[in-house]
C-alpha positions in Angstrom: 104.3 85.3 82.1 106.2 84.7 85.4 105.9 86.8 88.4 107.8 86.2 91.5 105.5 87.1 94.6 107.2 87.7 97.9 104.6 87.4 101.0 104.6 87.1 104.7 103.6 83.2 105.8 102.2 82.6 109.4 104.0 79.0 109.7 103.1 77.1 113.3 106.1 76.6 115.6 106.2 73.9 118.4 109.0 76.1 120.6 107.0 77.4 123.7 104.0 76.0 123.2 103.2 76.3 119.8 103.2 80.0 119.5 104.4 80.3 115.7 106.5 82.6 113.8 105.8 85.1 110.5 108.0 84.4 108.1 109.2 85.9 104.3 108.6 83.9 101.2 109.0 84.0 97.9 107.3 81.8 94.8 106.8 81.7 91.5 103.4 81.5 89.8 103.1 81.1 86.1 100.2 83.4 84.8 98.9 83.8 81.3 100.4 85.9 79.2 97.7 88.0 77.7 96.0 88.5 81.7 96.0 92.4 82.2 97.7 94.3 85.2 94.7 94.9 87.6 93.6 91.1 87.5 97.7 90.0 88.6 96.9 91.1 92.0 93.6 88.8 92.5 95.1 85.5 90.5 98.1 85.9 92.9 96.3 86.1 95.9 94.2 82.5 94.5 97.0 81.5 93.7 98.6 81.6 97.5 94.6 80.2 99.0 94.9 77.3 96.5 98.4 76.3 98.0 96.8 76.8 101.6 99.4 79.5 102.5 97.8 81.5 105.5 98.8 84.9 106.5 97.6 84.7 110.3 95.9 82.0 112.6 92.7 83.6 112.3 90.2 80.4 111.2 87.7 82.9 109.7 90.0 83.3 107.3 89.3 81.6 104.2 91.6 83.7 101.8 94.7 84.7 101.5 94.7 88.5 102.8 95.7 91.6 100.1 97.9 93.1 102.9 100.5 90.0 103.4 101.8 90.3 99.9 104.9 92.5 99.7 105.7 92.8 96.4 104.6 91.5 92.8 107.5 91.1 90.3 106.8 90.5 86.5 110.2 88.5 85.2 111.6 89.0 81.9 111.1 86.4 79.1 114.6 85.6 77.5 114.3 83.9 74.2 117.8 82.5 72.7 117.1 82.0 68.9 120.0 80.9 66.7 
């Protein structure tokens, strides 16, 4: 299945000395199909720490945080079939 995951990302910003800037993103993550609802939540949020997205500048943090995601959409599967 593919869910499209909208988050917050702390990215740094070199404009007044380096003082950085949230910002909204969006990705796509490719889960399996047979996963169940409650474990969508975790694999997204390994999903964004793998890819070394951080939600602040805090260096204690080592994962990405539960409250930076905004929303979890599960996309429809279209199969065209003759």
């Amino acid at each position: 299945m593919i869910v499209k995951v909208k988050f917050i990302e702390m990215i740094w910003d070199n404009y007044q000395g380096a003082s950085g800037k949230p910002i909204v993103r969006s990705v796509f993550a490719d889960l399996p199909n047979d996963i169940r609802l409650d474990e969508i939540e975790y694999r997204v949020l390994e999903i964004l720490t793998i890819k070394g997205i951080k939600r602040t500048y805090n260096p204690m943090e080592k994962s990405y945080p539960y409250d930076g995601i905004m929303s979890i959409e599960i996309l429809p599967i279209i199969n065209v079939g003759v």
